[in-house]
Backbone as a printed PyTorch tensor [residue, N CA C, xyz], in Angstrom:
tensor([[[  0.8420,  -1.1800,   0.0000],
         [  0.0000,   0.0000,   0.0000],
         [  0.8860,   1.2410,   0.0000]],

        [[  0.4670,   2.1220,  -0.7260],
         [  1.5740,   3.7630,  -0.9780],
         [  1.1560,   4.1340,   0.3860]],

        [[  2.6560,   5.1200,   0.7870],
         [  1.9810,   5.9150,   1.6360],
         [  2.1330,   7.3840,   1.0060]],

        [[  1.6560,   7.7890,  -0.8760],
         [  1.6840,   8.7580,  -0.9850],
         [  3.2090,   9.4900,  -1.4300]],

        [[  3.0640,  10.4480,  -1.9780],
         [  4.6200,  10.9270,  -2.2680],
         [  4.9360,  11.4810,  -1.1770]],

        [[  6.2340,  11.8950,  -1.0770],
         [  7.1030,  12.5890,  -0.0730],
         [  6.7350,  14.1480,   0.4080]],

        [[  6.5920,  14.7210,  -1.1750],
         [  6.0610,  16.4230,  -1.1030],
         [  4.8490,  16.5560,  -0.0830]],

        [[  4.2140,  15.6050,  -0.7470],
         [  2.6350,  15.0170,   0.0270],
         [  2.5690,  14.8850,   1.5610]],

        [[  3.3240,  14.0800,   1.8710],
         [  3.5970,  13.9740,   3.2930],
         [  4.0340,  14.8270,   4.2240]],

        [[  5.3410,  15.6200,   3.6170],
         [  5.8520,  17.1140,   4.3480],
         [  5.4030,  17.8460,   4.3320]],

        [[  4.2360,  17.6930,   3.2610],
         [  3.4830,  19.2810,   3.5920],
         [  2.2640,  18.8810,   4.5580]],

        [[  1.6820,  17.4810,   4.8920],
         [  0.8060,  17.1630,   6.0540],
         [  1.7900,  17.5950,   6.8990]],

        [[  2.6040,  17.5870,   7.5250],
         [  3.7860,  17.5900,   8.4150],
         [  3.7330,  18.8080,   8.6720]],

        [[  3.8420,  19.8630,   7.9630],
         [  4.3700,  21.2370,   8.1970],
         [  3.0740,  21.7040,   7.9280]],

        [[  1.9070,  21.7790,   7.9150],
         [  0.4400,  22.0320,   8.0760],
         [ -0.1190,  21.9230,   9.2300]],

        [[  0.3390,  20.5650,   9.8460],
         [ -0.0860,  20.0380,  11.5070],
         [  1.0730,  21.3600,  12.5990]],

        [[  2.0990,  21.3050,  11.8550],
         [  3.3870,  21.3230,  12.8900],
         [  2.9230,  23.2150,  12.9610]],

        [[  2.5790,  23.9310,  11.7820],
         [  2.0720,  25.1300,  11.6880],
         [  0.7810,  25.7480,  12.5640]],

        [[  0.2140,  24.6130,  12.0620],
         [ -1.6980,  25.1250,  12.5550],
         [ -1.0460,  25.2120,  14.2950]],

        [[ -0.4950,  23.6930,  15.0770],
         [  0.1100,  24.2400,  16.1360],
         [  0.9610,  25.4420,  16.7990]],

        [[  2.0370,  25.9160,  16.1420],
         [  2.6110,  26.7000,  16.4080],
         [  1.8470,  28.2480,  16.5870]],

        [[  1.3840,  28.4140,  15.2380],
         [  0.2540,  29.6230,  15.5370],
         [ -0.8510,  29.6730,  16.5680]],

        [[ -1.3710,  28.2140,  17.0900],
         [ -2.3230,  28.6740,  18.0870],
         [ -1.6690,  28.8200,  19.1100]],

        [[ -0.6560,  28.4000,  19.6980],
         [ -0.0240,  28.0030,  21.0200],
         [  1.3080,  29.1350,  21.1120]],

        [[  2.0380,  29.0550,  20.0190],
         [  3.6380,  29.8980,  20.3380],
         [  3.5370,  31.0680,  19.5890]],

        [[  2.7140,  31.2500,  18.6210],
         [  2.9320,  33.0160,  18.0030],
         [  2.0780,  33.3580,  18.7210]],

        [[  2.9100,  34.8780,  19.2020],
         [  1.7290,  35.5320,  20.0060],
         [  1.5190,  37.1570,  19.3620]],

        [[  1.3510,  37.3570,  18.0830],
         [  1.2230,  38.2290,  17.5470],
         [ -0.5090,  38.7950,  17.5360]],

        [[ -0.7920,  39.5680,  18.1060],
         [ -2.0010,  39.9820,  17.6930],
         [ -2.6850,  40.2350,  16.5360]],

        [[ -2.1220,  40.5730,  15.6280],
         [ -2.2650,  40.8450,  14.0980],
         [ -2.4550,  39.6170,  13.0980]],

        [[ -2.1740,  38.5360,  13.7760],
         [ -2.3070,  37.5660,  12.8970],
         [ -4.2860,  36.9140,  13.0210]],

        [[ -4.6010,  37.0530,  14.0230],
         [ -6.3270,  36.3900,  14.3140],
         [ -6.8150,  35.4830,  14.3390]],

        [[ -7.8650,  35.2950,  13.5800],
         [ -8.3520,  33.9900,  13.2280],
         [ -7.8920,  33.4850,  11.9820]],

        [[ -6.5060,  32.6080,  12.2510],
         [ -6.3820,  32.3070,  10.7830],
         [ -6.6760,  30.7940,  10.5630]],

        [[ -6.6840,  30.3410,   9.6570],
         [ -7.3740,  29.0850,   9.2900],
         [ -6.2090,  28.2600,   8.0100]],

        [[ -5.3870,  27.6490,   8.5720],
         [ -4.4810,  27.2150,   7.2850],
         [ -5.5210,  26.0260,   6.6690]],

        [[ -5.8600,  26.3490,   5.2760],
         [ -6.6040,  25.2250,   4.4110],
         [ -5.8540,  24.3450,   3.3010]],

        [[ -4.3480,  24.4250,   3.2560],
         [ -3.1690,  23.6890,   2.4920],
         [ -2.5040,  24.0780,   2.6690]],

        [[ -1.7140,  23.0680,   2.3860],
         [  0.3750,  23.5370,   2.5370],
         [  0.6550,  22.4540,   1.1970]],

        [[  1.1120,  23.3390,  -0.2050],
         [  1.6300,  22.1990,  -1.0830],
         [  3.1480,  22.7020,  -1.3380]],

        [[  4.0050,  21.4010,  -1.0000],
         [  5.3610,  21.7400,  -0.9980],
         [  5.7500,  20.9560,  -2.1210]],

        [[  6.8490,  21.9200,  -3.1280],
         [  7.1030,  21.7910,  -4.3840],
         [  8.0240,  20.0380,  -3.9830]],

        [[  8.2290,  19.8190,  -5.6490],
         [  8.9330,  18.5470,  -5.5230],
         [ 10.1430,  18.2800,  -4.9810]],

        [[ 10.8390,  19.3880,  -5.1610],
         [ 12.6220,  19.3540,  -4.4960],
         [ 12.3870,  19.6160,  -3.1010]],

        [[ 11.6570,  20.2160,  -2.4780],
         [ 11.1640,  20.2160,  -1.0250],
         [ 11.8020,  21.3440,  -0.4850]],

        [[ 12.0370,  22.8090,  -1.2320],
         [ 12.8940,  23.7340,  -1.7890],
         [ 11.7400,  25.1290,  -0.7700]],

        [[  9.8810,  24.9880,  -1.1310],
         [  9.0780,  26.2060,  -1.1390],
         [  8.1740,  25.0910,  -0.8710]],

        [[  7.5160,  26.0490,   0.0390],
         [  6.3240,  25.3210,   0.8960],
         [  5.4240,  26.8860,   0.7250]],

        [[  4.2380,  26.4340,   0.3120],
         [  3.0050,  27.1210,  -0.4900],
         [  2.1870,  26.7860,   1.0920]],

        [[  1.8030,  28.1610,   1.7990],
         [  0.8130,  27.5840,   2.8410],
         [ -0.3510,  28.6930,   2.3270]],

        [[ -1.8240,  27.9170,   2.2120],
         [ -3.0880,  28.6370,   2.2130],
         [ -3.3430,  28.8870,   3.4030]],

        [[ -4.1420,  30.2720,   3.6180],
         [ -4.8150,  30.2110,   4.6220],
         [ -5.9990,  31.0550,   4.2770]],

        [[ -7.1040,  31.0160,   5.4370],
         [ -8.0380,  31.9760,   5.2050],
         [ -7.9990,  33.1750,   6.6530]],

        [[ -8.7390,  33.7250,   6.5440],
         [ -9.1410,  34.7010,   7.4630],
         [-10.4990,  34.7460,   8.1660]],

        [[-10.6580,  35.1370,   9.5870],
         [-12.3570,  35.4560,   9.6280],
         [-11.9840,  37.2830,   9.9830]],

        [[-12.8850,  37.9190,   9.3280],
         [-13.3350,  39.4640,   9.5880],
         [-13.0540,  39.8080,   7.7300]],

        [[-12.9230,  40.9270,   7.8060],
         [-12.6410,  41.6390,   6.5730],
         [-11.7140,  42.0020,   5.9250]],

        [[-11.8080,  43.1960,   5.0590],
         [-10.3250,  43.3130,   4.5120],
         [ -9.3530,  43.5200,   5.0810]],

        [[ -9.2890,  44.0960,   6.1680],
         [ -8.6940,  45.2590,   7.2290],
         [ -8.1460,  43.7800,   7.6040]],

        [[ -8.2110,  43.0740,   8.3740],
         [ -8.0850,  42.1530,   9.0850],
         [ -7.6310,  41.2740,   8.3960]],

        [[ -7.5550,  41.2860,   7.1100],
         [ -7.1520,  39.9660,   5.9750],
         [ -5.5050,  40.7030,   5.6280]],

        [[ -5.4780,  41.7510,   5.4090],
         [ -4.3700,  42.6210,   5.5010],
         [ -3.2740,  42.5400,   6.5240]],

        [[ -3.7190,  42.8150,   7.6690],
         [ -2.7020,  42.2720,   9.1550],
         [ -2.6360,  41.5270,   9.6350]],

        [[ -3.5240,  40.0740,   8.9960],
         [ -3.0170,  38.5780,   9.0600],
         [ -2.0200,  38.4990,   7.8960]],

        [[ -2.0780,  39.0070,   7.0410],
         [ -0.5210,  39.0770,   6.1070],
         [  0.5180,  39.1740,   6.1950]],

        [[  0.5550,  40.5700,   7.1490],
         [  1.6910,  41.1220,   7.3250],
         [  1.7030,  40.5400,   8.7170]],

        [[  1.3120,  39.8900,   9.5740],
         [  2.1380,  39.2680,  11.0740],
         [  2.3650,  38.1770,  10.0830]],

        [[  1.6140,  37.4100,   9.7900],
         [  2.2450,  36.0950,   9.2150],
         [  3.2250,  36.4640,   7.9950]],

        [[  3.6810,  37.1590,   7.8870],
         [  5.0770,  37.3030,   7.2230],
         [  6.4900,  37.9470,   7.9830]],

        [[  5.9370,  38.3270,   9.2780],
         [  6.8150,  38.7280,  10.1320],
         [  7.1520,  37.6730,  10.9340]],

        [[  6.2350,  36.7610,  11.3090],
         [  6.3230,  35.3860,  11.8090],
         [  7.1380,  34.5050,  11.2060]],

        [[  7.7010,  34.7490,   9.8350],
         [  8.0160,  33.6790,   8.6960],
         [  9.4690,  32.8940,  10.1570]],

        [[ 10.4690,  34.0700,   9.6700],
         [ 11.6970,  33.3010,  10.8630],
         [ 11.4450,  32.6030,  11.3760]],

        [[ 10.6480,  33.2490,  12.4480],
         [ 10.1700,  32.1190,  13.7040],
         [  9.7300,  30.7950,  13.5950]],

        [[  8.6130,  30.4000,  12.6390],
         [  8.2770,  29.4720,  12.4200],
         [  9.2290,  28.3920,  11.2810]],

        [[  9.9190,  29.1310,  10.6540],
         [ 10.9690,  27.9760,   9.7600],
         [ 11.7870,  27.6980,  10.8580]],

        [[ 12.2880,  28.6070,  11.5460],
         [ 12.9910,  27.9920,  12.5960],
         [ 12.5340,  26.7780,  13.2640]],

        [[ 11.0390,  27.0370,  13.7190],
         [ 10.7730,  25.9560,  14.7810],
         [ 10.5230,  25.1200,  13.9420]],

        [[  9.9150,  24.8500,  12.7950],
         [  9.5860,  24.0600,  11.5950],
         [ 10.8870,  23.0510,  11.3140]],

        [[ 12.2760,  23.5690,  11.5970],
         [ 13.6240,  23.0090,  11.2720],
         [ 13.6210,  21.8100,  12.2860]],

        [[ 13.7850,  22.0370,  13.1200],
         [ 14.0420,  22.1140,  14.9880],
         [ 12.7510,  20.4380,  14.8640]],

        [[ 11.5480,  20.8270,  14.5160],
         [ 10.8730,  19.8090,  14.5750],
         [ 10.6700,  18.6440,  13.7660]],

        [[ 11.0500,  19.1400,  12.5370],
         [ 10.4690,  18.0620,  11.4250],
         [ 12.4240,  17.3630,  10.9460]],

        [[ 12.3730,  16.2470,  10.7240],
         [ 13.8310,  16.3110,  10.1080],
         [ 13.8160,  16.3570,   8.8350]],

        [[ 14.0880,  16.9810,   8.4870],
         [ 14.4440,  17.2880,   6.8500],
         [ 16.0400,  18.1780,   6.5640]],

        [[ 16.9090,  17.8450,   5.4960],
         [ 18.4160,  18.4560,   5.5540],
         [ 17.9270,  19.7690,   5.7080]],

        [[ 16.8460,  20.1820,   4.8430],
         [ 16.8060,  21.7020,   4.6540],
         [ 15.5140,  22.1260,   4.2720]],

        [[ 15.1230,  23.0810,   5.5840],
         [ 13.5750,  24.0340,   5.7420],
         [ 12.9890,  24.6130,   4.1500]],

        [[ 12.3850,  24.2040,   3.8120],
         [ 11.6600,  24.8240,   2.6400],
         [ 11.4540,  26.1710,   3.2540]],

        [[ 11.4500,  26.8680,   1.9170],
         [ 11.2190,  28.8180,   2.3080],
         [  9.6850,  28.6940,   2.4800]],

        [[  9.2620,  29.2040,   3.2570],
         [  7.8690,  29.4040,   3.6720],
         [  6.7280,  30.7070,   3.1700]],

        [[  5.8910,  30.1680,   2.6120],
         [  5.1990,  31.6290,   1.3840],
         [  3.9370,  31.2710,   2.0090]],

        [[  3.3620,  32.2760,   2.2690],
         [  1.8430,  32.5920,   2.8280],
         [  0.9920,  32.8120,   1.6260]],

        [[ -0.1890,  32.3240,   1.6350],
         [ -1.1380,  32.8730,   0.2320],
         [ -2.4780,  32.8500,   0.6710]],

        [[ -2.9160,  33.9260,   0.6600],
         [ -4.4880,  33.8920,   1.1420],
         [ -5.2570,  33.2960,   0.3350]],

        [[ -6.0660,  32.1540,   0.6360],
         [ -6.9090,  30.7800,  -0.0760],
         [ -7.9890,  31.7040,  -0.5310]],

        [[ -8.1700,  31.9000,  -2.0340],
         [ -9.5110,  32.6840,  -2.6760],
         [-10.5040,  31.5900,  -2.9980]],

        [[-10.0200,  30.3310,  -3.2550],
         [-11.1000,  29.6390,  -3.5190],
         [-11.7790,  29.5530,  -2.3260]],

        [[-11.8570,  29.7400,  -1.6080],
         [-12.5080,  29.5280,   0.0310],
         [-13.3840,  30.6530,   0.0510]],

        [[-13.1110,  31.8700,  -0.7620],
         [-13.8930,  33.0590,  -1.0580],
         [-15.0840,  32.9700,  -1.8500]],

        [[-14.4960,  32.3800,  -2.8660],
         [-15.6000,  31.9090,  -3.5610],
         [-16.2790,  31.3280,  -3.5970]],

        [[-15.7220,  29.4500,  -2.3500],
         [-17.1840,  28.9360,  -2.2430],
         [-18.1210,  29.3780,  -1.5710]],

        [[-17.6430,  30.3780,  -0.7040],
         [-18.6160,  31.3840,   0.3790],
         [-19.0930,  32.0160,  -0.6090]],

        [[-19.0870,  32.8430,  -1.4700],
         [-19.4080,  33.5910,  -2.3420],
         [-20.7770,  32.6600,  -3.0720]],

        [[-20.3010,  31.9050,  -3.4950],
         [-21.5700,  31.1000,  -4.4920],
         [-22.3340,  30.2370,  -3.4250]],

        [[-21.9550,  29.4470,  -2.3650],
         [-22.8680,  29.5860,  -1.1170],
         [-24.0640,  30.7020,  -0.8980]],

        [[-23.0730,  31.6550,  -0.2990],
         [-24.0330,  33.2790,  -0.6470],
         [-25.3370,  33.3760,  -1.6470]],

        [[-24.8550,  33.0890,  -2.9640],
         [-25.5500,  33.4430,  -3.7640],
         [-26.5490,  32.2330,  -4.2440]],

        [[-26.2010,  31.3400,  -3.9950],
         [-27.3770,  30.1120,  -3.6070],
         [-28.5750,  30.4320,  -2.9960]],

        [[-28.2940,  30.7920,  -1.8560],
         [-29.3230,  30.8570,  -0.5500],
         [-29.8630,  32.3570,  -0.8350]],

        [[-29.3720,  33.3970,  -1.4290],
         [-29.8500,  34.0890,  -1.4300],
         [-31.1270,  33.5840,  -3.3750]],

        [[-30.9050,  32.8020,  -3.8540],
         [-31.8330,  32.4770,  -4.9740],
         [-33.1930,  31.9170,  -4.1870]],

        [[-32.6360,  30.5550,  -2.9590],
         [-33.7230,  29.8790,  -2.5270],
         [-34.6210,  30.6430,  -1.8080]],

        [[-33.8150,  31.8920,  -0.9330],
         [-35.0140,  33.0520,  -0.3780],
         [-36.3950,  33.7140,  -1.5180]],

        [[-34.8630,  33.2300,  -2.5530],
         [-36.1680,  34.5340,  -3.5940],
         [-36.9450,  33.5420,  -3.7840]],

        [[-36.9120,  32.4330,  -3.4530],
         [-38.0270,  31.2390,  -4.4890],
         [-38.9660,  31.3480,  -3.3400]],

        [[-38.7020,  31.1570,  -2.1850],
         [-39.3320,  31.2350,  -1.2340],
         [-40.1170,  31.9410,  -1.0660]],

        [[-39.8570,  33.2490,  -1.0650],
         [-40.6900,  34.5510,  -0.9630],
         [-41.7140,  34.9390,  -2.1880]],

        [[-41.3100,  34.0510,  -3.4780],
         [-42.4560,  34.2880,  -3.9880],
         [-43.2440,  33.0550,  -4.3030]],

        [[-43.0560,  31.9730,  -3.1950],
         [-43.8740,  30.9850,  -3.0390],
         [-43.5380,  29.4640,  -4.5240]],

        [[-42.7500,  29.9070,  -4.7190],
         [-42.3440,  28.3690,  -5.9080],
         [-41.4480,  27.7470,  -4.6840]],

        [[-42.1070,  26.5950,  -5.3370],
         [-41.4220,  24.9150,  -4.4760],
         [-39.8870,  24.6710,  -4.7200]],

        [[-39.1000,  24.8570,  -3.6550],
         [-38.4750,  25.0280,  -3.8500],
         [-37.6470,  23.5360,  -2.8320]],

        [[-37.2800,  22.1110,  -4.0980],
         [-37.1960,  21.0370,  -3.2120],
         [-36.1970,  20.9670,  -2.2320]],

        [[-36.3920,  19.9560,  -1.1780],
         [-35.2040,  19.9670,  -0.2720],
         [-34.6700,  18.5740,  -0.4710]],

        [[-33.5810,  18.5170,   0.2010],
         [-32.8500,  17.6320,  -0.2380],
         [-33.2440,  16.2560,   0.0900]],

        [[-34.1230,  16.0570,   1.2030],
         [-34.7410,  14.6970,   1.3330],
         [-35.5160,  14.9120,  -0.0320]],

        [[-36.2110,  15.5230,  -1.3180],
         [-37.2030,  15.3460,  -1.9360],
         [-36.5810,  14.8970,  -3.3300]],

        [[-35.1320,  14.7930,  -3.0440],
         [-34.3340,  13.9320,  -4.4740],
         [-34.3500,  12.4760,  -4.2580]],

        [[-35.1090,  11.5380,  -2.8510],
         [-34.7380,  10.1540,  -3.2380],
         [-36.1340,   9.9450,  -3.6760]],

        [[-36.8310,   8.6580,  -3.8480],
         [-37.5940,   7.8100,  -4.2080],
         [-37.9000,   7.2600,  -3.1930]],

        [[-39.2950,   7.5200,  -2.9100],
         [-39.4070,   6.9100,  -1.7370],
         [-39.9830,   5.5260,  -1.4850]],

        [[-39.8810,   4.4920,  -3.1000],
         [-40.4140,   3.7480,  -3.2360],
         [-38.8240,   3.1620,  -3.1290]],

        [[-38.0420,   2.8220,  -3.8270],
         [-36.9160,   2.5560,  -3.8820],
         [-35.3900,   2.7300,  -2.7940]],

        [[-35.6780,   4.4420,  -2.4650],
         [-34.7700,   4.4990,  -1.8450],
         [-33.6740,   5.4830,  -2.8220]],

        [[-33.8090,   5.5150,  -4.2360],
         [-32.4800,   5.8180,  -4.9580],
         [-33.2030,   7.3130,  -5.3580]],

        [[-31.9940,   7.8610,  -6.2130],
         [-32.1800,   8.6990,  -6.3780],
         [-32.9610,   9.1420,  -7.6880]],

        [[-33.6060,  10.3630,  -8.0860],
         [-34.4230,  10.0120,  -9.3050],
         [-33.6360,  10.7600,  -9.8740]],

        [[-33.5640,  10.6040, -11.5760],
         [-33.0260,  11.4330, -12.3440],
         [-33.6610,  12.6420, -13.2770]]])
């Protein structure tokens, strides 16, 4: 059985070893609620790509940037220190937009089913896709 490529694995590694460090050892105020949603580390194991998201707004999406880039040292450091690898991948922050967008089209979902709602069309729910003779789903 694989256990997966290597890139694959170090970046579970340095995702776990991260999400920890930020809740427990950075104590930067500026950084917030951040939410790491990937870490993909290139093939030579050279740059480590970490997503994250934010909760609040722009303002706040802004000075989770800039602490978590002031943080960078600190955490390759401890990142070294913990994981064995010859040599710390450079560490790059990227704010996760697809995470924007599924909120975004979420958003704009629910705001369609209100409108169906409000002007009274049936608008099915999700128990009303099986068959209730069968069990399956109808097409």
């Amino acid at each position: 059985m694989s256990q997966g490529s290597r890139p694959d694995r170090v970046a579970d590694q340095i995702r776990g070893e991260l999400a920890m460090l930020l809740a427990r050892d950075v104590h930067d105020p500026g950084i917030g609620f951040v939410t790491l949603t990937r870490v993909q580390v290139s093939p030579d194991l050279q740059l480590a790509r970490i997503y994250y998201t934010v909760l609040g707004d722009e303002k706040s999406r802004a000075n989770s940037a800039k602490a978590l880039d002031r943080a960078v040292p600190f955490l390759k450091r401890q990142i070294g220190s913990r994981l064995r690898l010859k040599r710390v991948p450079e560490l790059k922050f990227h704010y996760d937009e697809a995470v924007a967008g599924q909120d975004r089209i979420d958003q704009l979902l629910n705001e369609i089913h209100a409108a169906d709602r409000e002007r009274g069309e049936d608008v099915p729910a999700k128990s009303d896709t099986t068959n209730e003779d069968d069990g399956r789903e109808r097409s």
